[in-house]
Each structure stands twice: as C-alpha cells, then as structure tokens.
CHARMM internal coordinates of N, CA and C (Angstrom, degrees):
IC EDIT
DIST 1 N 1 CA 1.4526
DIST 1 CA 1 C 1.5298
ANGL 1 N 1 CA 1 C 109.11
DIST 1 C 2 N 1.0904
ANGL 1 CA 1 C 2 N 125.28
DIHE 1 N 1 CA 1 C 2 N 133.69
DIST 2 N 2 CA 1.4260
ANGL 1 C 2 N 2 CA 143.65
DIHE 1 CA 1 C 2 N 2 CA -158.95
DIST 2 CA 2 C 1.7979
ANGL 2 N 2 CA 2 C 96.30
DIHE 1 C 2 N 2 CA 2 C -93.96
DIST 2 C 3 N 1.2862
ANGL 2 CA 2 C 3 N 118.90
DIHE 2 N 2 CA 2 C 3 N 122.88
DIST 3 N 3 CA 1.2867
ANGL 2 C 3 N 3 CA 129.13
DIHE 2 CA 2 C 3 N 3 CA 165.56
DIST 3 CA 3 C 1.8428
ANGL 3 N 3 CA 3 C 126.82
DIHE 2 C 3 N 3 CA 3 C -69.76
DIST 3 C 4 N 1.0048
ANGL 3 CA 3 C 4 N 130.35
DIHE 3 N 3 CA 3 C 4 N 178.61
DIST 4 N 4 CA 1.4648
ANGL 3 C 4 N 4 CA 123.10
DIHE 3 CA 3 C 4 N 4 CA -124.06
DIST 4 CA 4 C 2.2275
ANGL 4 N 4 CA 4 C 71.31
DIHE 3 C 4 N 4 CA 4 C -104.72
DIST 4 C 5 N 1.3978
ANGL 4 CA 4 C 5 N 121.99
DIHE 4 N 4 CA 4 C 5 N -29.75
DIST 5 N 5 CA 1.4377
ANGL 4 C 5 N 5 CA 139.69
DIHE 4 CA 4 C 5 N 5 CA 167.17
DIST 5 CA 5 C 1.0920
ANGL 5 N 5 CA 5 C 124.89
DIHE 4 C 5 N 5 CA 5 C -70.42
DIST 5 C 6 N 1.1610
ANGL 5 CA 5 C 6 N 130.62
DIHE 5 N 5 CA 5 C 6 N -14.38
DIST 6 N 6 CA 1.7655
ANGL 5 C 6 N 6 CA 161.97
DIHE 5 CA 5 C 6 N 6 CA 149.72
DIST 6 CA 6 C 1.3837
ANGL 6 N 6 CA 6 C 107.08
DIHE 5 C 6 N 6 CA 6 C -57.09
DIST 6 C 7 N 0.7860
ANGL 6 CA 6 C 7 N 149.61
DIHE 6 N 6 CA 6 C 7 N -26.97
DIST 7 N 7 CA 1.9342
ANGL 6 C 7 N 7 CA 138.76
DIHE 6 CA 6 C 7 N 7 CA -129.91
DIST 7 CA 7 C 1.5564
ANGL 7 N 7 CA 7 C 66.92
DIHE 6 C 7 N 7 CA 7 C -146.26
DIST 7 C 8 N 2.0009
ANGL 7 CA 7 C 8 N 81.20
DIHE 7 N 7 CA 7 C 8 N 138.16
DIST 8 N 8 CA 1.5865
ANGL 7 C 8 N 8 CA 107.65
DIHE 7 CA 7 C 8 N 8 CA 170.12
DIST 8 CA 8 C 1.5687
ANGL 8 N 8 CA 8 C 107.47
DIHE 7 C 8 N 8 CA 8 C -79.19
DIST 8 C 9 N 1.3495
ANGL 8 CA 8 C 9 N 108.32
DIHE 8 N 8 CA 8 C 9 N 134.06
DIST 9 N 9 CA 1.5651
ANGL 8 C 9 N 9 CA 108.37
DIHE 8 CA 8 C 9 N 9 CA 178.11
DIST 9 CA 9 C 1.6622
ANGL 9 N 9 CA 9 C 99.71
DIHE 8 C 9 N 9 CA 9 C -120.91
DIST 9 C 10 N 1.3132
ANGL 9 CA 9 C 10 N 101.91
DIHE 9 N 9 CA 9 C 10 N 156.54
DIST 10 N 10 CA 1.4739
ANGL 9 C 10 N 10 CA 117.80
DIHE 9 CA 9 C 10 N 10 CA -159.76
DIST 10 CA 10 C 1.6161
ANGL 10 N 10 CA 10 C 111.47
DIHE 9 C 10 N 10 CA 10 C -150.83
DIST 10 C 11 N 1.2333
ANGL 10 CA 10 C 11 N 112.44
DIHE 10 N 10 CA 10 C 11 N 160.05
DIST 11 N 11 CA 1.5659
ANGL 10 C 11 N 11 CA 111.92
DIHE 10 CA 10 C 11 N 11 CA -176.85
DIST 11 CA 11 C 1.8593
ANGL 11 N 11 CA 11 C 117.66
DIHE 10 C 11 N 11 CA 11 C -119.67
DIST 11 C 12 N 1.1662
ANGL 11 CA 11 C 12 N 98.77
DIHE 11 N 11 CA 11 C 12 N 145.61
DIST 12 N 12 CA 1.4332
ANGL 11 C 12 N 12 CA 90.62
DIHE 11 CA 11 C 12 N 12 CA 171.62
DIST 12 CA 12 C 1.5120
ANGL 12 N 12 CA 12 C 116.79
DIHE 11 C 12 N 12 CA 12 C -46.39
DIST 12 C 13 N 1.0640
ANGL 12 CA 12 C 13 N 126.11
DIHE 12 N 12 CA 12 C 13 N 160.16
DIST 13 N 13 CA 1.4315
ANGL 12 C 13 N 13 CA 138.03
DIHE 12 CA 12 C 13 N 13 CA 173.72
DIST 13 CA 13 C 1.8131
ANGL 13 N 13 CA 13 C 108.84
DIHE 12 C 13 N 13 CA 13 C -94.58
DIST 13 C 14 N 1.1519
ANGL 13 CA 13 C 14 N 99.21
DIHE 13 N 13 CA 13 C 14 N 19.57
DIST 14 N 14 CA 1.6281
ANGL 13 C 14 N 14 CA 98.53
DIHE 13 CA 13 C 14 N 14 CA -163.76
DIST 14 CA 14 C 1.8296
ANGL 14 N 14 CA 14 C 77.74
DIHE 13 C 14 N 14 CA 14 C -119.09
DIST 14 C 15 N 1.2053
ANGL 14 CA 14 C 15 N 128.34
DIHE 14 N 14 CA 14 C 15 N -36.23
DIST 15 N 15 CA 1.3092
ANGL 14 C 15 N 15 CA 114.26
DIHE 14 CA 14 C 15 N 15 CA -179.61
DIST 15 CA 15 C 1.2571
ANGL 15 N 15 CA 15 C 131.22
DIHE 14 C 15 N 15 CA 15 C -67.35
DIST 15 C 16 N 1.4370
ANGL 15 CA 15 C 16 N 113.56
DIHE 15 N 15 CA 15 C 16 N 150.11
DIST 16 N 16 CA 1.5287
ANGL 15 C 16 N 16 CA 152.88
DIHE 15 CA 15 C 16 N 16 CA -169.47
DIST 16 CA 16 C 1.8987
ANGL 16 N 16 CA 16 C 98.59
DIHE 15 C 16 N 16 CA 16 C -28.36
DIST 16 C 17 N 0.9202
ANGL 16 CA 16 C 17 N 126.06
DIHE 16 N 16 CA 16 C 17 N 146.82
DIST 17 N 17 CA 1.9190
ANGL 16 C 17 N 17 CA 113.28
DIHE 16 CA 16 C 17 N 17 CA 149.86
DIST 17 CA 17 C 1.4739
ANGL 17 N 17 CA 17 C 116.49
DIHE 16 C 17 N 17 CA 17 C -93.20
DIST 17 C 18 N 1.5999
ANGL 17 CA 17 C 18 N 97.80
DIHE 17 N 17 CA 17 C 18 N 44.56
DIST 18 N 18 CA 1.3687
ANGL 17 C 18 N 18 CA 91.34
DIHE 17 CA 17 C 18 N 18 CA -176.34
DIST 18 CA 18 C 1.0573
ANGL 18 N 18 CA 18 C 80.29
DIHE 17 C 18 N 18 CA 18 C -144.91
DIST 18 C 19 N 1.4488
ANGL 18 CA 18 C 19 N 134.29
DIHE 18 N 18 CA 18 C 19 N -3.51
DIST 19 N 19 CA 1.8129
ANGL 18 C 19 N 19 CA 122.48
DIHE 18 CA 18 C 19 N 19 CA 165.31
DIST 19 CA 19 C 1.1427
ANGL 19 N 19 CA 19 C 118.50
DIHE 18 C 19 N 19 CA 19 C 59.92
DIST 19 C 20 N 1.5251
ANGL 19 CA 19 C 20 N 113.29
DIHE 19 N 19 CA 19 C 20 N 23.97
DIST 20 N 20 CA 1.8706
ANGL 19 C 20 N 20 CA 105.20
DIHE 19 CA 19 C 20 N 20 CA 159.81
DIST 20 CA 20 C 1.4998
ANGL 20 N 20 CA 20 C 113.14
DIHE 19 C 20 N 20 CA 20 C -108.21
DIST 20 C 21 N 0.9746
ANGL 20 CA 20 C 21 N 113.72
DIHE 20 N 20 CA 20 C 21 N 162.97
DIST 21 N 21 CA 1.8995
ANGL 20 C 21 N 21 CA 123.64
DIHE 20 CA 20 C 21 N 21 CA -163.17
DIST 21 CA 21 C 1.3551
ANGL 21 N 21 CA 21 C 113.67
DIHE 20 C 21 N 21 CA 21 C 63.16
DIST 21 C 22 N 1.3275
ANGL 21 CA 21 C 22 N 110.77
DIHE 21 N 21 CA 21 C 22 N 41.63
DIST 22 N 22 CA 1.5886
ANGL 21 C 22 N 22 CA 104.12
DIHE 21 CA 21 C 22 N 22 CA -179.02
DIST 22 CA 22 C 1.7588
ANGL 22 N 22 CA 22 C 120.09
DIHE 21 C 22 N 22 CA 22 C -112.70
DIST 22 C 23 N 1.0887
ANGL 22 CA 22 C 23 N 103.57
DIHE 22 N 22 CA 22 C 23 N 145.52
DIST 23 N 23 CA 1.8113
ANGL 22 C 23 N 23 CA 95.97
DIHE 22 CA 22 C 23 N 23 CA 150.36
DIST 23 CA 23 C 1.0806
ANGL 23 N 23 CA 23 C 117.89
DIHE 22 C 23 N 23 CA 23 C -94.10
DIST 23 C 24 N 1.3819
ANGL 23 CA 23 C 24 N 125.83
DIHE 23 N 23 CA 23 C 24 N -167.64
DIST 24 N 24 CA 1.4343
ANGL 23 C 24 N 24 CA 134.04
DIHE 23 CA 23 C 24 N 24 CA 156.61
DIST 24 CA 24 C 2.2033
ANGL 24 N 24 CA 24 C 104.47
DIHE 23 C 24 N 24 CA 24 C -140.82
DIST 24 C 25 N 0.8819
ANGL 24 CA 24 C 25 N 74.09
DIHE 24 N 24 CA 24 C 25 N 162.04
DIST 25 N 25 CA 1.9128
ANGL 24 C 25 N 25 CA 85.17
DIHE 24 CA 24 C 25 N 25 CA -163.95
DIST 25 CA 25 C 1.2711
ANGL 25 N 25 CA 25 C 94.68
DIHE 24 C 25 N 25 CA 25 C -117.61
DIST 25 C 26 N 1.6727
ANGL 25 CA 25 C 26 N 125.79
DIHE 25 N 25 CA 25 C 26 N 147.26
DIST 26 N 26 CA 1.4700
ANGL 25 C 26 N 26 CA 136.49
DIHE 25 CA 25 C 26 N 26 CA 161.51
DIST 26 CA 26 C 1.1628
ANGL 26 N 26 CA 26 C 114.08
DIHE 25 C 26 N 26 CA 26 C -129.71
DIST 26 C 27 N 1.4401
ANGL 26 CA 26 C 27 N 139.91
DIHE 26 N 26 CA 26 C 27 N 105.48
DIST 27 N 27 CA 1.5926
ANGL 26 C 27 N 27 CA 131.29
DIHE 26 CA 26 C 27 N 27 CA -179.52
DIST 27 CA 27 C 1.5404
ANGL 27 N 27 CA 27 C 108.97
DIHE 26 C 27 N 27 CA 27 C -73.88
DIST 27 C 28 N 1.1116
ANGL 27 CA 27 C 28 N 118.11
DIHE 27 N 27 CA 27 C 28 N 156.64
DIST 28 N 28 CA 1.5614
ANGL 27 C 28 N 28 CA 101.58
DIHE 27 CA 27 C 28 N 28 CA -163.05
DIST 28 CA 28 C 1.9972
ANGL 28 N 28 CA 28 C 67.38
DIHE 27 C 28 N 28 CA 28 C -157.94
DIST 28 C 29 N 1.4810
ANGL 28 CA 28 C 29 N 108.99
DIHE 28 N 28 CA 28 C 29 N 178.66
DIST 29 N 29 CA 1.9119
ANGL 28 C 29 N 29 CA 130.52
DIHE 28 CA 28 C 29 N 29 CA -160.19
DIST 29 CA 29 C 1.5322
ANGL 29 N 29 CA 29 C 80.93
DIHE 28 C 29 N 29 CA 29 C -73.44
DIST 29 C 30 N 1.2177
ANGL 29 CA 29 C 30 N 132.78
DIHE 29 N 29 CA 29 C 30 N -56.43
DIST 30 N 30 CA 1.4340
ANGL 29 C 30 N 30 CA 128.95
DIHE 29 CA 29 C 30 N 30 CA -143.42
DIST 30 CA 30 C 1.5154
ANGL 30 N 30 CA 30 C 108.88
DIHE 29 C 30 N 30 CA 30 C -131.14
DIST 30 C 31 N 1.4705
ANGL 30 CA 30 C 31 N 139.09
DIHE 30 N 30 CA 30 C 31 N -11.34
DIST 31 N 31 CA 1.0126
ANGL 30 C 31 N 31 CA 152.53
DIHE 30 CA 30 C 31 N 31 CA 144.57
DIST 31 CA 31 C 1.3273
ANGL 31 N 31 CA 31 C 143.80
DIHE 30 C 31 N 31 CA 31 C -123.44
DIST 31 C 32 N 1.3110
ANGL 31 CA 31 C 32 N 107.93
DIHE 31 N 31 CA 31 C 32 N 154.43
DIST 32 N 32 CA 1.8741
ANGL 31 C 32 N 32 CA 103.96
DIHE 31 CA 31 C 32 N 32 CA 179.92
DIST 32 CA 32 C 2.0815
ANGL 32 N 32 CA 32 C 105.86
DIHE 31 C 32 N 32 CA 32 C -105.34
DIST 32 C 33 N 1.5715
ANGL 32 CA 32 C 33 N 87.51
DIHE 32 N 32 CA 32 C 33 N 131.78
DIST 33 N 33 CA 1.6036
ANGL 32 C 33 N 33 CA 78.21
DIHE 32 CA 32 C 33 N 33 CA -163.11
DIST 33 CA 33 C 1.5050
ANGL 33 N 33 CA 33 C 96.44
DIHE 32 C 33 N 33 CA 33 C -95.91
DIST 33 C 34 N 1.5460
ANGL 33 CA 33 C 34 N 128.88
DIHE 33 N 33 CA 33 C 34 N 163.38
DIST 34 N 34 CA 1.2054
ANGL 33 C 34 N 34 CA 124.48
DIHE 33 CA 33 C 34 N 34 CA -163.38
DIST 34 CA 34 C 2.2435
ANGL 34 N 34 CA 34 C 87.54
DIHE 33 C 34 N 34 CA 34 C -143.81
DIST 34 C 35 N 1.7029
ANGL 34 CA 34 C 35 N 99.37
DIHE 34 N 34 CA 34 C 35 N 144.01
DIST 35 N 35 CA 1.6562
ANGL 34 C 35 N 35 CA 95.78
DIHE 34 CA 34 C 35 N 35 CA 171.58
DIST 35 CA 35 C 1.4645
ANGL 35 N 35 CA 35 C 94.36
DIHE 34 C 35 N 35 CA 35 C -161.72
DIST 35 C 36 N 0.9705
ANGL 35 CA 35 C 36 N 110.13
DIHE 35 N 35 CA 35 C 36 N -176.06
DIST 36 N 36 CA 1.6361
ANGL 35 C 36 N 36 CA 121.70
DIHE 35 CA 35 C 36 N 36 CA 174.49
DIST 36 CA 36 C 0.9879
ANGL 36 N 36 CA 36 C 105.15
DIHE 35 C 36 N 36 CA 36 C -103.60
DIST 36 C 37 N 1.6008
ANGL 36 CA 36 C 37 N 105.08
DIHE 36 N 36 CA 36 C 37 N 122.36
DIST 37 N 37 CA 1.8820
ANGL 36 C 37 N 37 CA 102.29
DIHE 36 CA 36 C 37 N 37 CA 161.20
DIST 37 CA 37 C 1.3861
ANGL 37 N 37 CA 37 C 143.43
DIHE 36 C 37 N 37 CA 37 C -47.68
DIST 37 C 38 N 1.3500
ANGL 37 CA 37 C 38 N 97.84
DIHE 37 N 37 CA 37 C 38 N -28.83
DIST 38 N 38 CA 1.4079
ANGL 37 C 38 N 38 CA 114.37
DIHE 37 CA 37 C 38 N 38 CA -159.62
DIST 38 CA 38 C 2.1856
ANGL 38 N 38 CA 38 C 91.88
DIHE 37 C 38 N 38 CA 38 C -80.39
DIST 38 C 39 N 1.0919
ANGL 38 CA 38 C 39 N 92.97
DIHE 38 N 38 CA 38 C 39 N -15.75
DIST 39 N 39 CA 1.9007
ANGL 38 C 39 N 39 CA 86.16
DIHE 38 CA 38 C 39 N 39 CA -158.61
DIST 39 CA 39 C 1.7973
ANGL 39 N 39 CA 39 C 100.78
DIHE 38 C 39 N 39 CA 39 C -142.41
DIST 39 C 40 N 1.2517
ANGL 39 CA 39 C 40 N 126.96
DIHE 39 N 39 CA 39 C 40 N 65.11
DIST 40 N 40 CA 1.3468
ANGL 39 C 40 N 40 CA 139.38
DIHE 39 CA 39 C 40 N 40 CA -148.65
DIST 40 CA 40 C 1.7509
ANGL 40 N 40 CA 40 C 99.00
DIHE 39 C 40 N 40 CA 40 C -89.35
DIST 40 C 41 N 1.6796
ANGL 40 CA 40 C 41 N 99.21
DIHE 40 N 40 CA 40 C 41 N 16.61
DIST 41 N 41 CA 1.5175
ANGL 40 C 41 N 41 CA 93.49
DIHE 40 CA 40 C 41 N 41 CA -164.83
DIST 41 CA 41 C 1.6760
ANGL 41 N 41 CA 41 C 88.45
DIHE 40 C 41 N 41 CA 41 C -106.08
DIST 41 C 42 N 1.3946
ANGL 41 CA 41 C 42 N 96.39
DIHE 41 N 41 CA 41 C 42 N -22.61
DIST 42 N 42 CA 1.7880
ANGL 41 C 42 N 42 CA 87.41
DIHE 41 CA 41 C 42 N 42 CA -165.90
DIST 42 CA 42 C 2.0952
ANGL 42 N 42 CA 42 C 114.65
DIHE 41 C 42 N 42 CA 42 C -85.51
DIST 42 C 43 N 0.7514
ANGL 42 CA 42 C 43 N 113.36
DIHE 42 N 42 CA 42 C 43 N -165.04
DIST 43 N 43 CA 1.9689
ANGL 42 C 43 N 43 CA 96.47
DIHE 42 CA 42 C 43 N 43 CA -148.64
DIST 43 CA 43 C 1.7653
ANGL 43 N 43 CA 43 C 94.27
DIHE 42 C 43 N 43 CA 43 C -98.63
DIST 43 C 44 N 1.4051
ANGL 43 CA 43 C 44 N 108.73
DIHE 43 N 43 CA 43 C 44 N 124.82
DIST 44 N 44 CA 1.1759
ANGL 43 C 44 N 44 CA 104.58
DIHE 43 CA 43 C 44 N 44 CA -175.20
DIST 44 CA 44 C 1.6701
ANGL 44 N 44 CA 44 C 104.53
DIHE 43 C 44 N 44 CA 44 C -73.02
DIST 44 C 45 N 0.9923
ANGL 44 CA 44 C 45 N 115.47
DIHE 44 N 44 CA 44 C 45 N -174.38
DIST 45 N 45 CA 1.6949
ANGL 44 C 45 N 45 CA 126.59
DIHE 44 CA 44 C 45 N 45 CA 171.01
DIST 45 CA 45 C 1.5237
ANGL 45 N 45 CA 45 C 114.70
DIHE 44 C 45 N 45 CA 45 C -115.77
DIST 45 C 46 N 1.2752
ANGL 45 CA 45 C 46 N 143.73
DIHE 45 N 45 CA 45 C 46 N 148.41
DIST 46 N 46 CA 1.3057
ANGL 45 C 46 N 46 CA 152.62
DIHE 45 CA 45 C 46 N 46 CA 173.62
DIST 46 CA 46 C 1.8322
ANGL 46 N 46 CA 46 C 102.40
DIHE 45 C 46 N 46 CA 46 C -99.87
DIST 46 C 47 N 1.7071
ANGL 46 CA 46 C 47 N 103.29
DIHE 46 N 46 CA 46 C 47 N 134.76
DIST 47 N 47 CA 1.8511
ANGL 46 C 47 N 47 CA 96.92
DIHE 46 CA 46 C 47 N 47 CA 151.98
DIST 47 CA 47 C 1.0977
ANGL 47 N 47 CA 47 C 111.58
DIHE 46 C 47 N 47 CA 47 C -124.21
DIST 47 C 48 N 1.2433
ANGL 47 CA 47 C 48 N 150.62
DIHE 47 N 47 CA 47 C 48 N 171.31
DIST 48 N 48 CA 1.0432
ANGL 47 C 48 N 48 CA 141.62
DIHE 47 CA 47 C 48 N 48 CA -169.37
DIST 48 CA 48 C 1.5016
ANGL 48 N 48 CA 48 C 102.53
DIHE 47 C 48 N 48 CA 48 C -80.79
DIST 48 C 49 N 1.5404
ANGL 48 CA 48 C 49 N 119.00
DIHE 48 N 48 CA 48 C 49 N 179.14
DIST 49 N 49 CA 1.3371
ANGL 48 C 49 N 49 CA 106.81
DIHE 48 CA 48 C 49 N 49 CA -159.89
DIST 49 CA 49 C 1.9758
ANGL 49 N 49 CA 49 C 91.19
DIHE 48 C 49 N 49 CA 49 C -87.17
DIST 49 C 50 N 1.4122
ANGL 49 CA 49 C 50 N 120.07
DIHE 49 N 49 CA 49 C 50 N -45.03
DIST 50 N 50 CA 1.0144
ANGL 49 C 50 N 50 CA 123.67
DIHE 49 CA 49 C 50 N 50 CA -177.35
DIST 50 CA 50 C 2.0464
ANGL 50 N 50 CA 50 C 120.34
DIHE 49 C 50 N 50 CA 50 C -47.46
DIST 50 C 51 N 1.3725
ANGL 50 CA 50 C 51 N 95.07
DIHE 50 N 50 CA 50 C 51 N -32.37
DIST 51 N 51 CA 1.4363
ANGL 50 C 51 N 51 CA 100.88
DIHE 50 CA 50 C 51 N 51 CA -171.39
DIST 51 CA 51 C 1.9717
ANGL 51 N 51 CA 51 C 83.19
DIHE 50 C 51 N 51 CA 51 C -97.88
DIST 51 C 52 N 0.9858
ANGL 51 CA 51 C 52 N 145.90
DIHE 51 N 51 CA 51 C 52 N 2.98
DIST 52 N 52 CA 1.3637
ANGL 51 C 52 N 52 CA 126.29
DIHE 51 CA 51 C 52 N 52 CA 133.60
DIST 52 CA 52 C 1.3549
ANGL 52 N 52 CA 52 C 137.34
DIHE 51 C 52 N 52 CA 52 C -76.79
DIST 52 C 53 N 1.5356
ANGL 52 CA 52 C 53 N 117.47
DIHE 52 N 52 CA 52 C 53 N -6.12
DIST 53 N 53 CA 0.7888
ANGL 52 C 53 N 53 CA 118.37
DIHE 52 CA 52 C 53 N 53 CA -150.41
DIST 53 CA 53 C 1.6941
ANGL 53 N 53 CA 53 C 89.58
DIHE 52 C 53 N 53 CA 53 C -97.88
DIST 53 C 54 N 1.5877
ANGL 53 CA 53 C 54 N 125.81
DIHE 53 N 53 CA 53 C 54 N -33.59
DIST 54 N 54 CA 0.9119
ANGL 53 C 54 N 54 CA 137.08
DIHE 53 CA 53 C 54 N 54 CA 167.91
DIST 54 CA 54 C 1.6168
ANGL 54 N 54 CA 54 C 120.17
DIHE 53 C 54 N 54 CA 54 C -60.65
DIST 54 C 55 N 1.1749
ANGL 54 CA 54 C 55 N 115.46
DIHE 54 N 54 CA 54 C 55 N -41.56
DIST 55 N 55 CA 1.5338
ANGL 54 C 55 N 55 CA 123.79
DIHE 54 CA 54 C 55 N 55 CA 164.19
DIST 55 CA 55 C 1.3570
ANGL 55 N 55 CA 55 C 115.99
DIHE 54 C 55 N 55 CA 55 C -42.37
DIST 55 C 56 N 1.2982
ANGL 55 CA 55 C 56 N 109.01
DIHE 55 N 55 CA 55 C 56 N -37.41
DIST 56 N 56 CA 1.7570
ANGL 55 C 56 N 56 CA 131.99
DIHE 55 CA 55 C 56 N 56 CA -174.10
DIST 56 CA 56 C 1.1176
ANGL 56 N 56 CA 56 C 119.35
DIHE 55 C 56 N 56 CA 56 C -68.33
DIST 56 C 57 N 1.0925
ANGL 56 CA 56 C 57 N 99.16
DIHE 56 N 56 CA 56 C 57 N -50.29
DIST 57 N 57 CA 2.1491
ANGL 56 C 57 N 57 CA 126.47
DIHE 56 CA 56 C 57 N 57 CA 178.38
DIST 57 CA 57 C 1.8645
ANGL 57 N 57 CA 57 C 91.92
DIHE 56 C 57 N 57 CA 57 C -81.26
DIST 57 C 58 N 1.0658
ANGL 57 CA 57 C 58 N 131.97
DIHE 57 N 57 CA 57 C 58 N -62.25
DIST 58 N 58 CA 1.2548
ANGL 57 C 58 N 58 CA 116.28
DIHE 57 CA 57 C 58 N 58 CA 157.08
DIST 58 CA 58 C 1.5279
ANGL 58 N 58 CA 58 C 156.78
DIHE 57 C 58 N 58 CA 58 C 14.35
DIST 58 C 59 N 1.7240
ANGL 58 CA 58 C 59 N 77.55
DIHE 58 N 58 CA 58 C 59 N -88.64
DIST 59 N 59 CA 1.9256
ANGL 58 C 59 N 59 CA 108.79
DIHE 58 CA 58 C 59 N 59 CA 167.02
DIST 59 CA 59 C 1.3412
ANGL 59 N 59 CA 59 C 97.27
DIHE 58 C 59 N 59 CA 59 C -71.50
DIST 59 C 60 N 1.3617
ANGL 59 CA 59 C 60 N 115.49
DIHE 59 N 59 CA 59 C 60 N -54.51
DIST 60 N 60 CA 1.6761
ANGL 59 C 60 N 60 CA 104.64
DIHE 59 CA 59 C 60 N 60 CA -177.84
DIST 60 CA 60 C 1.1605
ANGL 60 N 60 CA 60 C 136.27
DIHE 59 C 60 N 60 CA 60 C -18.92
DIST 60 C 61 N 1.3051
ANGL 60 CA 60 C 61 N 74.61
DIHE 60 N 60 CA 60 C 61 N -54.77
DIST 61 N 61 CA 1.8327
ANGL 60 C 61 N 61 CA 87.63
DIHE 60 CA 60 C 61 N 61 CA -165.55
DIST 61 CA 61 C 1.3384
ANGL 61 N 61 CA 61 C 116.46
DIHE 60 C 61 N 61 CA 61 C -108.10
DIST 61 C 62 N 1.2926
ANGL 61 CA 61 C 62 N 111.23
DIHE 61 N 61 CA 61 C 62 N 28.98
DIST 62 N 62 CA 1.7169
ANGL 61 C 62 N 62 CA 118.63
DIHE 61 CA 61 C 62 N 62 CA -177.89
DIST 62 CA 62 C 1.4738
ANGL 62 N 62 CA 62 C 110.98
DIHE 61 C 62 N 62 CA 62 C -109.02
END
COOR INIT
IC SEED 1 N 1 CA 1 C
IC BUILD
C-alpha cells in the first residue's frame, strides 16, 4: 500500500505560476487525495473517487 508521500501529486492547470491558492490532487485505485500546496507537511484528506467525481461534474457546471 502506497503512502500518502508515494502518490503522484499534481496541480490544476488553472493555477497561478506563482503557486499560491492552490491544491494539488493524487488519484490513487480507490481514492482521490487532496492537500495544500503551499504546506505539504500538514495531513492531506482522501474522497472517495466516486464522491469526487461528483465534485467535478459540480464545479463544472457552476
């Protein structure tokens, strides 16, 4: 099982090149992991991939 430092993390493409106000996202088999860029020390959170997937369709369309 792959640790929370393991998993490729990545940034929206909508963010700044100056990388403040950001998250970063990790898809992982069974969850999408979510943390703050700015502070990668403090504990990210997991949602499931399905209840992201709705978040997604969501933001979209808001």
């Amino acid at each position: 099982m792959s640790t929370v430092t393991d998993l490729d993390w990545f940034k929206s493409s909508y963010s700044s090149a100056q990388g403040d106000s950001c998250v970063e996202v990790a898809v992982a088999e069974t969850a999408v992991h979510v943390r703050d860029s700015k502070d990668v020390t403090r504990p990210a959170f997991a949602v499931g991939r399905e209840g992201w997937g709705r978040f997604v369709s969501f933001a979209a369309n808001a």
